[in-house]
C-alpha positions as a Markdown table, in Angstrom:
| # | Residue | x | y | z |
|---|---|---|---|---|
| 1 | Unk | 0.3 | -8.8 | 12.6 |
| 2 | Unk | 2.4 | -6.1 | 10.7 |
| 3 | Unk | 1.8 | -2.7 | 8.9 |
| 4 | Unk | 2.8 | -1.7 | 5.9 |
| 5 | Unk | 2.1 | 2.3 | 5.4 |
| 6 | Unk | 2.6 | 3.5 | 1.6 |
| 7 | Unk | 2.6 | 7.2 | 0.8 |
| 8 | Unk | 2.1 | 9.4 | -2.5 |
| 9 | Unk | 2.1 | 12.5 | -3.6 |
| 10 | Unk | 0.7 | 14.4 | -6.9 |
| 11 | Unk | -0.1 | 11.7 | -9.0 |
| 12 | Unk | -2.3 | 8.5 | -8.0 |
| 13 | Unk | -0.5 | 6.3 | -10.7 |
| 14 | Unk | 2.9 | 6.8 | -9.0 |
| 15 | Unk | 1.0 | 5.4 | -6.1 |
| 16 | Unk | -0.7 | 3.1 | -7.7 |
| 17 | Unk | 2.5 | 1.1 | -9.4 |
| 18 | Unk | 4.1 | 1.2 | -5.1 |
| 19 | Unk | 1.3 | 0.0 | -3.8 |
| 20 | Unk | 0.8 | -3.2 | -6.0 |
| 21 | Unk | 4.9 | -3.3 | -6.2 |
| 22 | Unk | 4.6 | -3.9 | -2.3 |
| 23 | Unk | 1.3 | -6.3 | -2.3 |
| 24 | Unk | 3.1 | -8.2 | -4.5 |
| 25 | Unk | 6.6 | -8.5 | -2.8 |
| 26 | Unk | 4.7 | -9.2 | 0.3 |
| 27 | Unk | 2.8 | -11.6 | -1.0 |
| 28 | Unk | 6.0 | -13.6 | -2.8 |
| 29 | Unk | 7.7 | -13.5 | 0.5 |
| 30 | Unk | 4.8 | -15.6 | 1.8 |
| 31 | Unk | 2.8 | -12.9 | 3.8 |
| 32 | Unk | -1.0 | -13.1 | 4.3 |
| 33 | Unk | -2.4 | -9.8 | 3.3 |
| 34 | Unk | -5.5 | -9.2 | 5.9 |
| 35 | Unk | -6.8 | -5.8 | 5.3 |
| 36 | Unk | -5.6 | -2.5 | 2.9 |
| 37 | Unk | -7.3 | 1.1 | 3.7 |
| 38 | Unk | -6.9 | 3.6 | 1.5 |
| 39 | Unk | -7.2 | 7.5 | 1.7 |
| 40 | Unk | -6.8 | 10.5 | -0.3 |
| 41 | Unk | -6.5 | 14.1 | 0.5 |
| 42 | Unk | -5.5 | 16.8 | -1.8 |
| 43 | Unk | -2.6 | 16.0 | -3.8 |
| 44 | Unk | -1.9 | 13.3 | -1.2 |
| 45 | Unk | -2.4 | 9.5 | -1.3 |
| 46 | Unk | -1.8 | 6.8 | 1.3 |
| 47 | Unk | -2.6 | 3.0 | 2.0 |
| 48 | Unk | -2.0 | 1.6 | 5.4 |
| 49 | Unk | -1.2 | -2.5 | 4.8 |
| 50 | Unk | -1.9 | -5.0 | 7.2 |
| 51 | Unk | -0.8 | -8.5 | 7.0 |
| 52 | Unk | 0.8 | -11.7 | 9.2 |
């Protein structure tokens, strides 16, 4: 399994657009997306990816 770790800052749909940008590319390239967890902190977003 792999991880994919996606970081944002200021505005969620600048992080948003990346993080379906990269689910999508990774699933065209044939991955298997197993699992995304998300967090937010002040002004701060992030999504960890796993996926075989």
């Amino acid at each position: 399994m792999k991880t994919q770790i996606i970081t944002g800052f200021w505005t969620a749909k600048n992080f948003v657009e990346r993080l379906n940008a990269t689910l999508t590319e990774l699933e065209a390239d044939g991955h298997e997306i197993i699992e995304v967890q998300y967090t937010d902190s002040f002004f701060c977003y992030s999504a960890l990816i796993l996926y075989k």
